[in-house]
C-alpha positions in Angstrom: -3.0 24.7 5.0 -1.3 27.1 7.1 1.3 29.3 5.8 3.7 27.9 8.5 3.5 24.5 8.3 6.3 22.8 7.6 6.1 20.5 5.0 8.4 16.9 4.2 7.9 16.0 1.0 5.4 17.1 0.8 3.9 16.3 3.2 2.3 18.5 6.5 5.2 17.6 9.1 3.4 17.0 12.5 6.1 15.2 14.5 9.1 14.5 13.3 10.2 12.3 16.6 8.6 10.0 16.2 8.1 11.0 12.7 4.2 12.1 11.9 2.9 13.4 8.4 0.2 14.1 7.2 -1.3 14.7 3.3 -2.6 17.9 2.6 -5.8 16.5 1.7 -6.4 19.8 -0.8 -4.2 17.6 -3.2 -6.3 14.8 -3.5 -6.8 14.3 -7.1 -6.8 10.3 -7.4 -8.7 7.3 -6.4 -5.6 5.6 -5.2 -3.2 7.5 -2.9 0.4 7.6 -4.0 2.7 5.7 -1.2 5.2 9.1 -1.3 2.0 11.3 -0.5 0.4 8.6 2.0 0.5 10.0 5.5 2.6 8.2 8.5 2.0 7.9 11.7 4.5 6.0 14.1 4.6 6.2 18.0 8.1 5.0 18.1 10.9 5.2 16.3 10.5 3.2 12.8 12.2 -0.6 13.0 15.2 -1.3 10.8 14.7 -4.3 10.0 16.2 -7.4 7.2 13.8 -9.7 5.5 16.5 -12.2 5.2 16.6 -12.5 9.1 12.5 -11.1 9.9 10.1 -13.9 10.8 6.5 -14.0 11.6 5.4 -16.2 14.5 1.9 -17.4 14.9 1.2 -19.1 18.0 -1.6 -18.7 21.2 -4.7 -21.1 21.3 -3.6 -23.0 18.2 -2.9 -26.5 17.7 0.0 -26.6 15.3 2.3 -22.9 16.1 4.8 -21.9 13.5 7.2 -19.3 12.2 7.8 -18.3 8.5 10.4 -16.2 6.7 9.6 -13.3 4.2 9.9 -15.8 1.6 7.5 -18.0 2.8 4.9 -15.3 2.3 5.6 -14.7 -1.4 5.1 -18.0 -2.1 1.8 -17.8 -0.6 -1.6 -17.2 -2.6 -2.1 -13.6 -2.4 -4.9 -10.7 -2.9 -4.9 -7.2 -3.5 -7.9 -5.0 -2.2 -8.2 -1.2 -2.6 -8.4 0.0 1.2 -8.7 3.3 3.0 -6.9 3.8 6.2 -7.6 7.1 8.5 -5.7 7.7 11.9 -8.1 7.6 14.4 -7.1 10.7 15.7 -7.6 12.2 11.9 -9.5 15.8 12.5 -8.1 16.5 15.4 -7.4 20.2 15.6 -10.7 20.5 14.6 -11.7 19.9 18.5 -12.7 23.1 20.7 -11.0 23.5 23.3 -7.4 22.1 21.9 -7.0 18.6 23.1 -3.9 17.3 23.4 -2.3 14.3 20.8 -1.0 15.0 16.9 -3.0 17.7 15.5 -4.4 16.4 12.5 -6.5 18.3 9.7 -7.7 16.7 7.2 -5.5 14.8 5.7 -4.3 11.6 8.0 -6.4 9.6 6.0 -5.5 7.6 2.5 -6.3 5.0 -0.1 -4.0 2.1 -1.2 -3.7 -0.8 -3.1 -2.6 -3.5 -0.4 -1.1 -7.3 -1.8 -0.2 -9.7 0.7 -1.6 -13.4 2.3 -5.1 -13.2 3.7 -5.0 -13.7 7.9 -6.9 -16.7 7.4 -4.7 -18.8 5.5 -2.3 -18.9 8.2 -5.1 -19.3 10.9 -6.3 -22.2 9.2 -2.5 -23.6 9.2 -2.3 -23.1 12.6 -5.5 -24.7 13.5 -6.9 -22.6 16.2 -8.5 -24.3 19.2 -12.4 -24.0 19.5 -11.9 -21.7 22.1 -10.1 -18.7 20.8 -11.4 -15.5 21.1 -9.2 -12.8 19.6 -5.9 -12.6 17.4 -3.4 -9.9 18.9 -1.3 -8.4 16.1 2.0 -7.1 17.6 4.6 -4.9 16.0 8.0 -4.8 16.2 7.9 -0.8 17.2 8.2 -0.2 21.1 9.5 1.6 23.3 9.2 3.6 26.7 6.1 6.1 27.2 5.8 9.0 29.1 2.3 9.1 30.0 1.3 9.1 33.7 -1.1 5.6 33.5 1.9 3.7 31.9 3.5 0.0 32.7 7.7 0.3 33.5 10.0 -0.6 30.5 9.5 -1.3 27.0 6.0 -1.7 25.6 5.4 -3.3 22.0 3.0 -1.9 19.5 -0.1 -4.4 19.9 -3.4 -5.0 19.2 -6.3 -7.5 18.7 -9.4 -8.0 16.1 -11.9 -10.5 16.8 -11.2 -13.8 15.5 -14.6 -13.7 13.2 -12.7 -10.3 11.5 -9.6 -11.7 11.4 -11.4 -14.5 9.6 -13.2 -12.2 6.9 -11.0 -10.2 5.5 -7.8 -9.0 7.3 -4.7 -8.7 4.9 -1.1 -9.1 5.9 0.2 -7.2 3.1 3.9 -6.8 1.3 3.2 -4.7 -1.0 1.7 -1.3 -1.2 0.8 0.3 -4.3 2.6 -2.1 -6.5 5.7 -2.2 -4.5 7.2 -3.3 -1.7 6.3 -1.7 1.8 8.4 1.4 2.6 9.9 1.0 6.2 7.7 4.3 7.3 4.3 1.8 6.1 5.6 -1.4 7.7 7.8 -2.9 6.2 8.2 -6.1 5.8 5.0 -6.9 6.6 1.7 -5.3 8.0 -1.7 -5.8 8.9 -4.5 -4.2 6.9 -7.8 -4.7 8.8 -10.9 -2.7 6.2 -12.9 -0.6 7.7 -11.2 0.0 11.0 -9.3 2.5 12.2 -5.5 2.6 10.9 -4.3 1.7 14.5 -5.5 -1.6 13.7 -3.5 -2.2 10.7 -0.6 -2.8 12.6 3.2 -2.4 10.8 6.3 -4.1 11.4 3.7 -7.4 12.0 6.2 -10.1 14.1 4.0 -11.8 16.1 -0.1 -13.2 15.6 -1.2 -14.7 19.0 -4.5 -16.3 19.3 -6.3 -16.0 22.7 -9.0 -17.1 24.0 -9.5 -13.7 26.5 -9.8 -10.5 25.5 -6.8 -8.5 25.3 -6.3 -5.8 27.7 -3.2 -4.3 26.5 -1.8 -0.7 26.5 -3.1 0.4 23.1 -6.2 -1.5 23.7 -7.5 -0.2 26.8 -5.9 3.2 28.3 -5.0 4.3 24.7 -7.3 4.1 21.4 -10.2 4.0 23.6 -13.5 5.6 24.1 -16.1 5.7 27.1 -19.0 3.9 25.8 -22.6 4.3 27.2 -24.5 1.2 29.1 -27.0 3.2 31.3 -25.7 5.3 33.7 -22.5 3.7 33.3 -19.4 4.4 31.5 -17.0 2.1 30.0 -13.9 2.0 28.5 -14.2 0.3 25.0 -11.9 0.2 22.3 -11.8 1.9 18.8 -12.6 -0.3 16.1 -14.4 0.8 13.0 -14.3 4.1 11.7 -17.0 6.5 11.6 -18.8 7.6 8.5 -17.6 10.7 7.3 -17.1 13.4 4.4 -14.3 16.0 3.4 -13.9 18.9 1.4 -10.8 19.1 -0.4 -11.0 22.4 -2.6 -11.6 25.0 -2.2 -8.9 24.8 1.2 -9.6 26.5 4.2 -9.5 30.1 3.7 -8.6 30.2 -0.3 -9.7 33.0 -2.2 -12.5 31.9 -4.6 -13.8 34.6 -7.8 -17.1 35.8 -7.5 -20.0 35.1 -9.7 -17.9 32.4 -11.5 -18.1 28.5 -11.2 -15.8 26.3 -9.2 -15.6 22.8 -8.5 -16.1 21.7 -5.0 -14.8 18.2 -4.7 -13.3 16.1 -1.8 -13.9 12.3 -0.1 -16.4 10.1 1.8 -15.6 6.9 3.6 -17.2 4.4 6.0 -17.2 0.4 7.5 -19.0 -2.0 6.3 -21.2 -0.5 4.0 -20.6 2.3 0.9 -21.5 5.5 0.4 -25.0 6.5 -1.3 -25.0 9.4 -0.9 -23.0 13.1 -0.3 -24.6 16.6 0.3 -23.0 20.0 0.3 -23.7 23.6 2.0 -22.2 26.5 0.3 -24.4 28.8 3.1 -23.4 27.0 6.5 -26.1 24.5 6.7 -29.2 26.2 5.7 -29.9 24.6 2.4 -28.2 21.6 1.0 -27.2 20.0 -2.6 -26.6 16.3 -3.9 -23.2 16.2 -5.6 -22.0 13.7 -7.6 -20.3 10.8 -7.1 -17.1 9.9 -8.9 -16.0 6.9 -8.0 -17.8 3.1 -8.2 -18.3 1.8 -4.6 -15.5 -0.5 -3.4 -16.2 -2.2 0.7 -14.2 0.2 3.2 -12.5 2.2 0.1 -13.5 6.0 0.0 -16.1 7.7 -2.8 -14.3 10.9 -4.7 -17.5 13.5 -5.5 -17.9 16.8 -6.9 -20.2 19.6 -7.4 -19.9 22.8 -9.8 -20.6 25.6 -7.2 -21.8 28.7 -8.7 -20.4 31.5 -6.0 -22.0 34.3 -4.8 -21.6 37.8 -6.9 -21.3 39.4 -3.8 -18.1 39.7 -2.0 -17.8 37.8 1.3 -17.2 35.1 3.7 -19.1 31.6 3.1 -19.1 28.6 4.9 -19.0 25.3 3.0 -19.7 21.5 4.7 -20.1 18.3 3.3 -22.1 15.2 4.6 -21.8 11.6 3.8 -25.0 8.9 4.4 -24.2 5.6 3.7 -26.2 2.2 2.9 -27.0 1.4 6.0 -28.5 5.2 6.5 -26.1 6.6 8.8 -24.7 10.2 8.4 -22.5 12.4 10.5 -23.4 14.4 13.3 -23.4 18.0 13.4 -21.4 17.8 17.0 -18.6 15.3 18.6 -19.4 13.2 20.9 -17.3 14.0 24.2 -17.5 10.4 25.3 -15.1 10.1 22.1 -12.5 12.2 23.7 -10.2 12.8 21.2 -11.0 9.9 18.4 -13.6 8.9 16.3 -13.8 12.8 14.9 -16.5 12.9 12.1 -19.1 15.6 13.1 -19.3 18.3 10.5 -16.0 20.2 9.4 -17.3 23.5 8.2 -14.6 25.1 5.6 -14.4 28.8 5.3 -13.5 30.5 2.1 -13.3 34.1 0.9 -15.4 35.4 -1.7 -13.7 38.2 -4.2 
C-alpha cells in the first residue's frame, strides 16, 4: 500500500462520492472476510431505505406476479453458502497505460458468509412461462451518468443472469456474516450470484423481472462489457463469470524482507465453477516455479488461502515474486491481459516487488 492512501476504516478509500473501498488485501488473515473489512463498491449514492415499507416485486413472463415484504423473506426456508465476490474491475491499476475507472489493487475482492431465500423458490411461486429467458435483477441505486453513450434521466442499477443460473444457485441474501446486511452491502436485500462477477450480485434488490429477450440494458451492454471474438468480428458481450486468478498478500508491494531468513509468502486463489488444485510461486520473476500449499478445503466459487516458507536470498536486492492458480478444469492465468477485456476481467500475472536487506 502506498504511503498516501487514505484509508476509512480501514479501508483503502478510492471514492468517496459515490463511496468506493477497498481491503488492503496484505491483511488477509481469515477464510471468511469480516463485513467491517469487506470492500464496497456503489455507482450511486447508497439507498436509505425501511424494511417495514421495502418490498420485492417479482413479475415479467410469469404466470402468478407478486410482491412480498421483508418479513415475508424471513419466514422463508433459507441457506447460507460461503461465497467470494471480486469487482470486476478488481486489479485495475495494475493496467499499462492507466485506464480510466476506480483504481483497484488488490484488494476489491472478499469472502462472506451469505443467508437468505434461494432465487428459485420465488421463481417457482411465480411460475414462469415456458418461454422466459433471463431474470433482470434491479436495484434500487440510480441516478444520472456522465458518460458520453448514456440514456437522459435517471437510470436504475440492473442486470440479468440466465434463467438456468438463476435456477442453480443464486441467493437473495439478508444476512451477511451472521448479521443483517449493512446499507453499504445492500441492505435489505441483495443478490449473491457464485462465481460471477460482484456486479451481478446486485444490492438494494426491489425488482426480479423475468423476460423472455435478452436484456440490453445500460450495465449490461455499454458498461461491464467486453469485445468478444467470433472471427474477424467483434462483439460486445457481457461480463459474467470471473476469471481464475491468484494473489500475493505478504510480503506487500515493496516491503522490506531480511536476508537469508525464512518468511511466509501467503495470499488467495479463486475461480467459477470449478476449485482450485493447484497454486505455484516465483520468488525470481518467472524463471523457476514452487507448489505451495493449500490451506483451505475447496468450497464452489469460495477462494483457497495458501502458503509457502520462502527462504530469501543472502544477498541484498530486488526480487520479483508472482503467484499462479490452475484449477479443476485446467485453466491458469495468463502471463498478459487481454486488450479485448478493456479494463475488466484483470487476472494475468501480478508480479510483486520486494526489497531484500
Amino acid at each position: 500500500m502506498q504511503q498516501d492512501e487514505t484509508l476509512h476504516d480501514g479501508r483503502i478509500v478510492r471514492g468517496e462520492d459515490p463511496l468506493n473501498l477497498e481491503m488492503p488485501f496484505s491483511s488477509l488473515d481469515q477464510f471468511i472476510t469480516p463485513t467491517e473489512a469487506f470492500y464496497v463498491r456503489t455507482h450511486f449514492p447508497i439507498p436509505k431505505i425501511d424494511k417495514r415499507d421495502w418490498r420485492l416485486r417479482v413479475e415479467g413472463n410469469v404466470e402468478k406476479p407478486f410482491e412480498l415484504g421483508y418479513e415475508d423473506l424471513l419466514r422463508m426456508q433459507s441457506r447460507t453458502i460461503a461465497v467470494t465476490l471480486e469487482c470486476a474491475g478488481n486489479n485495475r491499476n495494475f493496467l499499462e497505460p492507466k485506464v480510466k475507472g476506480v483504481q483497484w489493487g488488490l484488494g476489491a475482492v472478499g469472502t462472506a458468509e451469505w443467508t437468505g431465500v434461494p432465487l428459485s423458490m420465488l421463481l417457482d411461486r411465480a411460475e414462469v412461462k415456458p418461454e422466459a429467458r433471463e431474470v433482470i435483477l434491479e436495484g434500487a441505486d440510480g441516478g444520472g451518468l456522465e458518460e458520453p453513450k448514456r440514456p437522459s434521466g435517471k437510470v436504475q442499477f440492473a442486470r440479468s443472469i440466465p434463467l438456468a443460473k438463476a435456477r442453480t444457485d443464486v441467493l437473495l441474501a439478508y444476512q451477511m456474516n451472521g448479521n443483517d446486511l449493512p446499507p453499504q452491502h445492500g441492505f435489505p436485500l441483495r443478490a449473491i450470484v457464485p462465481g460471477w462477477y460482484a456486479m451481478a450480485s446486485i444490492k438494494w434488490l426491489q425488482r426480479i423481472i423475468v423476460t423472455d429477450r435478452p436484456f440490453s440494458g445500460y450495465y449490461q451492454t455499454l458498461d461491464y462489457a467486453f469485445w468478444k471474438r467470433r472471427g474477424d468480428i467483434a462483439e460486445l458481450a457481457p461480463l459474467t463469470e470471473m476469471q481464475i486468478k491468484a494473489e500475493i498478500a505478504r510480503p506487500a508491494e515493496g516491503e522490506i524482507v531480511p536476508a537469508n531468513s525464512y518468511m511466509r509468502v501467503h495470499g488467495a486463489a479463486w475461480t467459477s465453477d470449478g476449485e482450485i488444485t493447484k497454486v505455484e510461486l516465483s520468488t525470481d520473476g518467472g524463471v523457476n516455479w514452487n507448489e505451495v500449499n493449500l490451506i483451505d478445503k475447496p468450497i464452489p466459487n469460495a477462494w483457497r488461502r495458501w502458503e509457502h516458507q520462502w527462504r530469501t536470498p543472502s544477498v541484498a536486492g530486488k526480487q520479483t515474486l508472482i503467484a499462479r492458480a490452475t484449477d479443476s478444469r485446467g485453466r491458469t492465468q495468463p502471463v498478459e491481459h487481454d486488450p479485448d477485456r478493456g479494463t475488466y476481467m484483470i487476472n494475468h500475472l501480478l508480479p510483486i516487488e520486494v526489497e531484500v536487506k
